[in-house]
C-alpha positions as a LaTeX table, in Angstrom:
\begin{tabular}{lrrr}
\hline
Residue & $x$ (\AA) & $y$ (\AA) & $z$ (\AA) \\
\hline
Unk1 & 0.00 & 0.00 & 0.00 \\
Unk2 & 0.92 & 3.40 & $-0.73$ \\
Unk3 & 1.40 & 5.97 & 1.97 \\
Unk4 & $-0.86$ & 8.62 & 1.35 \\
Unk5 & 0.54 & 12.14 & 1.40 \\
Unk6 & $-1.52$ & 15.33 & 2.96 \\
Unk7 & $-1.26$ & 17.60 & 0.31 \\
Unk8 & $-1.92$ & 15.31 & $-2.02$ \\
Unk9 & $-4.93$ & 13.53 & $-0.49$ \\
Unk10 & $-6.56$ & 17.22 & 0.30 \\
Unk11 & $-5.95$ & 18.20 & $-3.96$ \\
Unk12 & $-7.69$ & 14.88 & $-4.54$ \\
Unk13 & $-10.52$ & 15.72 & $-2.74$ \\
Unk14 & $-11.15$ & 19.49 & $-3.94$ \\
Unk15 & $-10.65$ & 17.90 & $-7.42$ \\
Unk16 & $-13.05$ & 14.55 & $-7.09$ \\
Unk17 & $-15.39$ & 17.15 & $-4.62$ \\
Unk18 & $-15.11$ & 14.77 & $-1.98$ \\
Unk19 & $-15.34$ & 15.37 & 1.24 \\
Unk20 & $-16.69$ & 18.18 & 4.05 \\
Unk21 & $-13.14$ & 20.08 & 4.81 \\
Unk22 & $-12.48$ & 21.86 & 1.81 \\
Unk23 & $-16.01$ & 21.70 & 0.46 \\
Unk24 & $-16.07$ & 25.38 & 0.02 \\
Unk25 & $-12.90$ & 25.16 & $-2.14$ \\
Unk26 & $-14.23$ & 21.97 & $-3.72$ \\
Unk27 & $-17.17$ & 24.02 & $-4.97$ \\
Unk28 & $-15.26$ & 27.07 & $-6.63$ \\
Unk29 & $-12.77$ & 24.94 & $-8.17$ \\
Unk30 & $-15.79$ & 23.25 & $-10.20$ \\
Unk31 & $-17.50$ & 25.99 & $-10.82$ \\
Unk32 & $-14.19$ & 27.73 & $-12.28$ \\
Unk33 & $-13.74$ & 24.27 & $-14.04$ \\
Unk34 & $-17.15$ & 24.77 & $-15.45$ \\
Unk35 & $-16.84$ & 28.51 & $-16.20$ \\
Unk36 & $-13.67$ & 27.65 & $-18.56$ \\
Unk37 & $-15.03$ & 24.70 & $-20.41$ \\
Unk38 & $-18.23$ & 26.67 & $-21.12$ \\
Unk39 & $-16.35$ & 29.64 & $-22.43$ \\
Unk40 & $-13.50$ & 27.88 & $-24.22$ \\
Unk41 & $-16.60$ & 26.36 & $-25.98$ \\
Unk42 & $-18.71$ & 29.94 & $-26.53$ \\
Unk43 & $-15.17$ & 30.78 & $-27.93$ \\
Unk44 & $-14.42$ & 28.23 & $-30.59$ \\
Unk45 & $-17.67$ & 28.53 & $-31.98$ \\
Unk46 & $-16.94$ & 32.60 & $-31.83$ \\
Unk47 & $-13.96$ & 31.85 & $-34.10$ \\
Unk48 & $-16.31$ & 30.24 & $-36.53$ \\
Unk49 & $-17.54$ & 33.50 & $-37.43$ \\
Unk50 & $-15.35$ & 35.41 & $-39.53$ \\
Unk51 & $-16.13$ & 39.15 & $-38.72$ \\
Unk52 & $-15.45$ & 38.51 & $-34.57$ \\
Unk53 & $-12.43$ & 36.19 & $-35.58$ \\
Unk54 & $-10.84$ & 39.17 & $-37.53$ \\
Unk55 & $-11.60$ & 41.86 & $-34.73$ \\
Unk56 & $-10.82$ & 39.42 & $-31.61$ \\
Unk57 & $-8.27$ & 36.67 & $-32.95$ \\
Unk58 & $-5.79$ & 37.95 & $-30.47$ \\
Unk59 & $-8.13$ & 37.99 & $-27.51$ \\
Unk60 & $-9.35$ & 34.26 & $-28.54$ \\
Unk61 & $-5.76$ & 33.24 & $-28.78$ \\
Unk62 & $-4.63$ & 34.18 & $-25.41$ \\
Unk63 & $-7.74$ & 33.32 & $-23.65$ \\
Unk64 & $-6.73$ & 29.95 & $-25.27$ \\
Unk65 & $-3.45$ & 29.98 & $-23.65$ \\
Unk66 & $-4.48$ & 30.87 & $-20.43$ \\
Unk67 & $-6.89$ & 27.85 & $-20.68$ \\
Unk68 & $-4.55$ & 25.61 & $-21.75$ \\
Unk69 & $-2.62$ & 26.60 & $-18.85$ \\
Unk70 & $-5.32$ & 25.74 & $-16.68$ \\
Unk71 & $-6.04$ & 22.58 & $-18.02$ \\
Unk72 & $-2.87$ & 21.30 & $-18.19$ \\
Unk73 & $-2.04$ & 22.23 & $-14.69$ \\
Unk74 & $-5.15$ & 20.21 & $-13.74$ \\
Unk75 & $-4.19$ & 17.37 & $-15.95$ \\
Unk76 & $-0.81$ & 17.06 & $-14.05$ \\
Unk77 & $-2.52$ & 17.45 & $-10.60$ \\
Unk78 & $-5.14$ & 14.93 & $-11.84$ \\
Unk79 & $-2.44$ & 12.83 & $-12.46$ \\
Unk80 & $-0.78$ & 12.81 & $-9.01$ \\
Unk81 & $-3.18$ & 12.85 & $-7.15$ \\
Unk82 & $-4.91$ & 9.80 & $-8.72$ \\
Unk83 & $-2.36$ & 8.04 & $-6.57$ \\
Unk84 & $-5.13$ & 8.51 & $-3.30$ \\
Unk85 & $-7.94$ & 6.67 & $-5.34$ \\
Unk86 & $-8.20$ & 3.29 & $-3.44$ \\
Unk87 & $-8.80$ & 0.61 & $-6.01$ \\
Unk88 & $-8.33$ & $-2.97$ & $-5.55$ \\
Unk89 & $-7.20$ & $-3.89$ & $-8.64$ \\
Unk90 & $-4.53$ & $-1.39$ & $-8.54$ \\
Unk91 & $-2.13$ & $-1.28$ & $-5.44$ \\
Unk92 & 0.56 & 0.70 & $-6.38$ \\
Unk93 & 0.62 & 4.48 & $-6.99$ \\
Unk94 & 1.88 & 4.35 & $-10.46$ \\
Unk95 & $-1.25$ & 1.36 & $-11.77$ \\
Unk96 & $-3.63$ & 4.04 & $-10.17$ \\
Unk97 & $-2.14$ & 6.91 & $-12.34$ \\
Unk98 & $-1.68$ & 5.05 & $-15.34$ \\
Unk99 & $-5.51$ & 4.20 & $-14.87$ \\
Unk100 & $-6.20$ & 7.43 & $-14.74$ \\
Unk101 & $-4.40$ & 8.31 & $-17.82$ \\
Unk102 & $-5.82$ & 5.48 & $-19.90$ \\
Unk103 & $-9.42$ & 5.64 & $-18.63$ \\
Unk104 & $-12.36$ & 8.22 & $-19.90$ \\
Unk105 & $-11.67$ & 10.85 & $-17.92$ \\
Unk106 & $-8.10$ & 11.01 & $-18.23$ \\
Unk107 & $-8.25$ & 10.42 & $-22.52$ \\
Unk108 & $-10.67$ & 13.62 & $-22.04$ \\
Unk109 & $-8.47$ & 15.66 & $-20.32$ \\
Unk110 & $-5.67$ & 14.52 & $-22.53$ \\
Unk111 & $-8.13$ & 15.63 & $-25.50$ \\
Unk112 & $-8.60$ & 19.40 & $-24.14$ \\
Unk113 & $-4.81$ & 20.58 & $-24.56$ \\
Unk114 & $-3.56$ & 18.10 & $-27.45$ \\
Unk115 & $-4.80$ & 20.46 & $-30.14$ \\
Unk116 & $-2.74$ & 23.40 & $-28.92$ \\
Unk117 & 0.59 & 21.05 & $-28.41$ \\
Unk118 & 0.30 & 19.67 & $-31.63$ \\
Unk119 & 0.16 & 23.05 & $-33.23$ \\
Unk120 & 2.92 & 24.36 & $-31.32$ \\
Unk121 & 5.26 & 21.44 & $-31.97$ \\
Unk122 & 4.42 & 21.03 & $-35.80$ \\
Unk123 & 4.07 & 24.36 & $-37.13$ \\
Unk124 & 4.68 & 23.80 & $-40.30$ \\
Unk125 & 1.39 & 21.22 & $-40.79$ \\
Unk126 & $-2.08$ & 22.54 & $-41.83$ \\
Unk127 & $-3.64$ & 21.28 & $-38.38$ \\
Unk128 & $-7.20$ & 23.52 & $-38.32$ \\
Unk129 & $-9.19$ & 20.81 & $-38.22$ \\
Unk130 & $-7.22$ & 20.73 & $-34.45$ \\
Unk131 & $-9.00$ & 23.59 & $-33.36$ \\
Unk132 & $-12.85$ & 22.45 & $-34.09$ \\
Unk133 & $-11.32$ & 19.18 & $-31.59$ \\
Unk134 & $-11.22$ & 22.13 & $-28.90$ \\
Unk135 & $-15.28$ & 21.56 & $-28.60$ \\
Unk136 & $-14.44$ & 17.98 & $-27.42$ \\
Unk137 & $-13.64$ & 20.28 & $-23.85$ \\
Unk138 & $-16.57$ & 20.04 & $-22.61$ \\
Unk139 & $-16.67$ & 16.45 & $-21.97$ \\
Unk140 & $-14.70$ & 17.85 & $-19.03$ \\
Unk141 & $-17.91$ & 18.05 & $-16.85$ \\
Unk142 & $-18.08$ & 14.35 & $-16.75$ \\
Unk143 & $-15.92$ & 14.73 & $-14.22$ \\
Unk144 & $-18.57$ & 16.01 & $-12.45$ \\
Unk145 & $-21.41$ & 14.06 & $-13.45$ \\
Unk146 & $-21.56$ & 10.26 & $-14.52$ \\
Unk147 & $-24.56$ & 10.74 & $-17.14$ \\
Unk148 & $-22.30$ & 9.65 & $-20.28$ \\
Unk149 & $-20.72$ & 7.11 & $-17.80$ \\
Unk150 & $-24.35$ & 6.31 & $-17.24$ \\
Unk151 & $-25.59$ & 5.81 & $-20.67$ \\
Unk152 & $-22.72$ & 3.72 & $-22.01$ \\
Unk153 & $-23.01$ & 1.19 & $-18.76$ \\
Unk154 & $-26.80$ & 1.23 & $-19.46$ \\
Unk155 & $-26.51$ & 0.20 & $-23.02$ \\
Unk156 & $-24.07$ & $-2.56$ & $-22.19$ \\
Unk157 & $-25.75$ & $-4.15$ & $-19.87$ \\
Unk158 & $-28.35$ & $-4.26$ & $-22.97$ \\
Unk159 & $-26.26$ & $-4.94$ & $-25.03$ \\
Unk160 & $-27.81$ & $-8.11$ & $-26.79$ \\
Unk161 & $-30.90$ & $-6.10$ & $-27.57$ \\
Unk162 & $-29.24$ & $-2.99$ & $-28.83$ \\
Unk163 & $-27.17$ & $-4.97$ & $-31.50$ \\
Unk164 & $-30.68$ & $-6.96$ & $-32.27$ \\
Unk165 & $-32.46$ & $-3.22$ & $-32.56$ \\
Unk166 & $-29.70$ & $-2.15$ & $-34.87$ \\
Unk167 & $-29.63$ & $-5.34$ & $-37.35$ \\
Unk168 & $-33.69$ & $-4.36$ & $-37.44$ \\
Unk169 & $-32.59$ & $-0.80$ & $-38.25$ \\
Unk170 & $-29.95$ & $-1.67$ & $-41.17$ \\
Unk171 & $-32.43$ & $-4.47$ & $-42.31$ \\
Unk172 & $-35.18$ & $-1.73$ & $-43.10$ \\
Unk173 & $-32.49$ & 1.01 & $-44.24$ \\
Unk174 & $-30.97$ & $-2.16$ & $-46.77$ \\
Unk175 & $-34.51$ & $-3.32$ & $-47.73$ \\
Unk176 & $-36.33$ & $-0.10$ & $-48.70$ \\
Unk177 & $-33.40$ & 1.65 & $-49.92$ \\
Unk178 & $-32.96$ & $-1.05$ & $-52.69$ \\
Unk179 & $-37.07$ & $-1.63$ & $-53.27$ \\
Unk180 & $-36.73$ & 2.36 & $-53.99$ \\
Unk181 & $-33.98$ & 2.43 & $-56.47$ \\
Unk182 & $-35.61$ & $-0.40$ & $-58.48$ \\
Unk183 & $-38.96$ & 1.58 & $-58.25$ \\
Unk184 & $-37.29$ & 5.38 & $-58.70$ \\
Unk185 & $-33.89$ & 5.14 & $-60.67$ \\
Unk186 & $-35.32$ & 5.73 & $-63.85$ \\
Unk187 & $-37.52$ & 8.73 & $-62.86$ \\
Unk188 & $-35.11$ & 10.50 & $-60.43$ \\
Unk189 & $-31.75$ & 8.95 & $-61.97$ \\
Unk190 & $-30.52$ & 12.07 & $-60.36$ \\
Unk191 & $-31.58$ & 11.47 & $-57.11$ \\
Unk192 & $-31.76$ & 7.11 & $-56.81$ \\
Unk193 & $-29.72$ & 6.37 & $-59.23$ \\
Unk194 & $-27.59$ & 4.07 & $-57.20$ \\
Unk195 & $-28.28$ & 2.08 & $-53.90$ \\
Unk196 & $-26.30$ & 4.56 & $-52.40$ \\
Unk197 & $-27.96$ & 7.31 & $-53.20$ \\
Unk198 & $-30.96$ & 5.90 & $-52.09$ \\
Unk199 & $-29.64$ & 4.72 & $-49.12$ \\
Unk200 & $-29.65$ & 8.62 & $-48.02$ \\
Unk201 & $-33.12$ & 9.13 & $-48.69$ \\
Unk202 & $-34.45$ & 5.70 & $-46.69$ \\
Unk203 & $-32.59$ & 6.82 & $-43.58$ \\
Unk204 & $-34.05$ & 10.06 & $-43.46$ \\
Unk205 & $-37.75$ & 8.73 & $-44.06$ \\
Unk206 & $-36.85$ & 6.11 & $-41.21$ \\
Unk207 & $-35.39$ & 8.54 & $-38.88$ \\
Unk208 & $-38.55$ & 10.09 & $-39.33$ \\
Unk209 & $-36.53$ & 13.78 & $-40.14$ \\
Unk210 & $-37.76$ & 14.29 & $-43.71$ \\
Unk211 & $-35.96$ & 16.91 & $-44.87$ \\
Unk212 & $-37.39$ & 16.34 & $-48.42$ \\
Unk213 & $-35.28$ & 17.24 & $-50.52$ \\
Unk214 & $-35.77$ & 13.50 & $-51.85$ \\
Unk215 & $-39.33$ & 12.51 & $-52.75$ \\
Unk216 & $-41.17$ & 9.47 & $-54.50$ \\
Unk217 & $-42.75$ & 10.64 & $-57.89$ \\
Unk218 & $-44.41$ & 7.11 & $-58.74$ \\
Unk219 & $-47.06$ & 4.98 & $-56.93$ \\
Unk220 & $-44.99$ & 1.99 & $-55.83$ \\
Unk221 & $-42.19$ & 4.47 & $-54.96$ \\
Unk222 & $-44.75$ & 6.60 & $-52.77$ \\
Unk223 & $-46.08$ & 3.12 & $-51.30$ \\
Unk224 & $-42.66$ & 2.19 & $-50.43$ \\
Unk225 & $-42.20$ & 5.67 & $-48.90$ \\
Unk226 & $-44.80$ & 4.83 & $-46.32$ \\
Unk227 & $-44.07$ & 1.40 & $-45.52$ \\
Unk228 & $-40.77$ & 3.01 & $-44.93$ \\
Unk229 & $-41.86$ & 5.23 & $-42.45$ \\
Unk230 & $-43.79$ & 3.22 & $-40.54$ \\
Unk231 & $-41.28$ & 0.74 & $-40.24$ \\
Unk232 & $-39.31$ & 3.53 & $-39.37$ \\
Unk233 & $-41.60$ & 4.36 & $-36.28$ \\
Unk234 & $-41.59$ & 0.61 & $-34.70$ \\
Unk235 & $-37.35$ & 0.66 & $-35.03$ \\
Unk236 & $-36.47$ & 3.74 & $-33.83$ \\
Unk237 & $-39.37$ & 3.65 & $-30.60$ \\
Unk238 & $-37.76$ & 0.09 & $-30.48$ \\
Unk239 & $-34.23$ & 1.54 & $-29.85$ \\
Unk240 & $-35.38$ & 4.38 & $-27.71$ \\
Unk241 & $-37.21$ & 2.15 & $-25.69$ \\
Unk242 & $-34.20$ & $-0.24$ & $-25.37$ \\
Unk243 & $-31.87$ & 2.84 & $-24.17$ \\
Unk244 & $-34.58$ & 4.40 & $-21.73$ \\
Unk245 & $-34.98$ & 1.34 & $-20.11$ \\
Unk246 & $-31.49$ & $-0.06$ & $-19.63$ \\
Unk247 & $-31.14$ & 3.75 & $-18.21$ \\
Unk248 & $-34.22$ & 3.47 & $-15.73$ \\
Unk249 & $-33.01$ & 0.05 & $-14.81$ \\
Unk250 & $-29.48$ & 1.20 & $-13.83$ \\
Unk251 & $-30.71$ & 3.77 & $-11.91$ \\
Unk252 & $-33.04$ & 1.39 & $-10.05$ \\
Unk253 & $-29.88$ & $-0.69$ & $-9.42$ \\
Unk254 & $-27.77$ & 2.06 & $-8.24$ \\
Unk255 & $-30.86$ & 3.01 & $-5.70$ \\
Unk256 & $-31.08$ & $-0.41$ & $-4.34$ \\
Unk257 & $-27.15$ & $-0.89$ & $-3.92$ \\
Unk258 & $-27.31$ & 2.56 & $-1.87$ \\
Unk259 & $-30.05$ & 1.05 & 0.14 \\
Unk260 & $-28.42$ & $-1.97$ & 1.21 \\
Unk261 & $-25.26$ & $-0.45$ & 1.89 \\
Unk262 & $-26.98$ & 1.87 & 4.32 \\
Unk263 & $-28.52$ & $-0.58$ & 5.93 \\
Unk264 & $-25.36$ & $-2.65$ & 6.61 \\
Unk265 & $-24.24$ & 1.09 & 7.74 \\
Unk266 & $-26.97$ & 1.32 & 10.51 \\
Unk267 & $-28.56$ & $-1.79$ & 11.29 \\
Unk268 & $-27.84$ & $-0.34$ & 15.17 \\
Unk269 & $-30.52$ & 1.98 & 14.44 \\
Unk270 & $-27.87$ & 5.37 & 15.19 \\
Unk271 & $-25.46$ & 7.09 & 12.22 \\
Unk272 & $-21.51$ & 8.44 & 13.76 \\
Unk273 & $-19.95$ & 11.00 & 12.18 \\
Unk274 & $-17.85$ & 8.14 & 10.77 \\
Unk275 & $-20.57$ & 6.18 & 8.99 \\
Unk276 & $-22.09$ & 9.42 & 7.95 \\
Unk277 & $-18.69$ & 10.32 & 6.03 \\
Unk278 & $-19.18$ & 7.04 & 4.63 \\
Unk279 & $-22.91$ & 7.33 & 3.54 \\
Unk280 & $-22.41$ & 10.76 & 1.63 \\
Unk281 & $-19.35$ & 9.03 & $-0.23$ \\
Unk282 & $-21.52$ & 6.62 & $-1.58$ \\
Unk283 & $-24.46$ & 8.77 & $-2.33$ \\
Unk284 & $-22.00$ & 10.61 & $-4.49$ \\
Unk285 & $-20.39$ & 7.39 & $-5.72$ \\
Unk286 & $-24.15$ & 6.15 & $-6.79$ \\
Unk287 & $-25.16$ & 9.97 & $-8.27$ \\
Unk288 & $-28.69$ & 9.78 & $-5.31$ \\
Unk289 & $-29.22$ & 13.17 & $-4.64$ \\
Unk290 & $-29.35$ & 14.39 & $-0.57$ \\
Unk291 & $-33.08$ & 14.76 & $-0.91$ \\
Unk292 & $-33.68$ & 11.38 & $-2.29$ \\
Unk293 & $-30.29$ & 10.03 & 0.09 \\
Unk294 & $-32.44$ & 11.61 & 3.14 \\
Unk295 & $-35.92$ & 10.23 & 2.28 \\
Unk296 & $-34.07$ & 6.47 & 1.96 \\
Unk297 & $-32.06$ & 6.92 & 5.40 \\
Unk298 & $-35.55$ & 7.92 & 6.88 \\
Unk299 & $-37.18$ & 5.05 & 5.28 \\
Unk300 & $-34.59$ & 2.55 & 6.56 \\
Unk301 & $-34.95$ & 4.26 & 10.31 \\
Unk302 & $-38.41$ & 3.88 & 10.47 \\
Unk303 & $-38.44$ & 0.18 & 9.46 \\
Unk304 & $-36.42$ & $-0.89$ & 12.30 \\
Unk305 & $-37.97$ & 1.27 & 14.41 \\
Unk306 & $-41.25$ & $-0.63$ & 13.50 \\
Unk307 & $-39.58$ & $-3.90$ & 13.10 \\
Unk308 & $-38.08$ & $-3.50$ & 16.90 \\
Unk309 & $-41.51$ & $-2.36$ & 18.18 \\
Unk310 & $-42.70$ & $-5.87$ & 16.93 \\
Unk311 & $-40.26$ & $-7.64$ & 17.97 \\
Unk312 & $-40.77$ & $-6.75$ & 21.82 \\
\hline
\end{tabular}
């Protein structure tokens, strides 16, 4: 096991916003977190405009260095202080970092200041493509909330029916695509006059978007059109349903994990500051807010309070 050091322990806290000491300091440092990844987005899609790029582009490119100063001085800190994140699988300060730097959040992080090294270092390379990239900052607020971390657990645990929703989905896109070039490729060579092309037009109609620009002239191409969409209503409402409910099911889970825990916590019926430390960790480790954290610690109370009366 690795000693833990002070300084480094309290930065892991104010980072992870763990913890009642510094919560104060916790809470300004993610707010200021939040504050730069909203502007440093509100500023790359400033530079997008011409006019304000010509007027400001010495403004946006300091602000940019400033932020990548920021960042990266987070990204280092992140780094060292990953070494106070207990994990099982990883007892040594230097598995725990490397972790870090090869998990989500630490790719992210890695993500918001690559495009400005990469233009420093290799000038001479037409790299502007780098600087749309910059958006990919705000992916920083994961760190912060586990809602992406969320909705990629939740559609692996479904992951059987998600790949069987999909195969539906490129089964109707495949099927009516090709029925529509057969039935539109001479009328509209233009427009279906490969697979292809009329690939383009059968995922629109399925996604139910319709922008048409593409539209059946003939009358097997217009019945197509609607067999298209309505197939395009059951696979879609099929995936959505999927995703919703591997979400609402994982959230279930997390709220019955939290449960039990607390009620290995305080089967005695009486909370120490200890186990109360240890109850807001996981509350923040299973994203229950205090409201809902409250109303299942007063549930839990009142049970035993019942089941003791009846057991006198």
């Amino acid at each position: 096991m690795t000693a833990s050091h002070p300084l480094r322990h309290r930065l892991f806290l104010i980072l992870e916003l763990k913890g009642n000491k510094d919560k104060k300091t916790a809470m300004v440092f993610s707010w200021l977190l939040t504050l730069m990844v909203l502007s440093n987005v509100l500023a790359v899609m400033l530079e997008s405009v011409p006019s304000i790029e010509a007027q400001y582009a010495p403004f946006l490119t300091v602000f940019d260095a400033i932020s990548v100063a920021f960042f990266s001085t987070e990204y280092l800190l992140r780094i060292w202080t990953a070494a106070e994140k207990r994990h099982p699988g990883r007892p040594t300060a230097l598995r725990r970092r490397m972790g870090y730097v090869l998990g989500f959040h630490g790719l992210i992080d890695l993500i918001a200041v690559l495009p400005f090294f990469l233009q420093s270092f290799l000038p001479g390379l037409d790299l502007r493509f780098l600087r749309v990239l910059r958006i990919m900052r705000i992916l920083k607020l994961s760190h912060y909330s586990t809602a992406l971390e969320d909705l990629i657990a939740s559609i692996y645990a479904e992951i059987s029916s998600f790949i069987s929703a999909l195969y539906l989905l490129a089964l109707s896109i495949l099927i009516t695509s090709c029925l529509m070039y057969y039935a539109e490729h001479q009328l509209q060579p233009d427009k279906f006059g490969t697979i292809p092309d009329a690939m383009w037009w059968s995922i629109i109609t399925i996604t139910t978007v319709g922008y048409g620009d593409v539209t059946p002239m003939s009358g097997y191409g217009k019945l197509i059109g609607a067999l298209t969409a309505l197939s395009g209503v059951f696979t879609v409402a099929l995936l959505t349903g999927i995703v919703a409910s591997a979400f609402s099911t994982r959230v279930r889970r997390q709220e019955i994990e939290f449960t039990t825990e607390v009620e290995e916590l305080i089967k005695d019926g009486h909370m120490s500051a200890k186990e109360q430390r240890t109850i807001e960790h996981l509350r923040q480790e299973f994203s229950i807010t205090e409201d809902h954290a409250r109303a299942i610690i007063r549930q839990i109370l009142e049970e035993q309070s019942l089941y003791e009366k009846k057991s006198r």
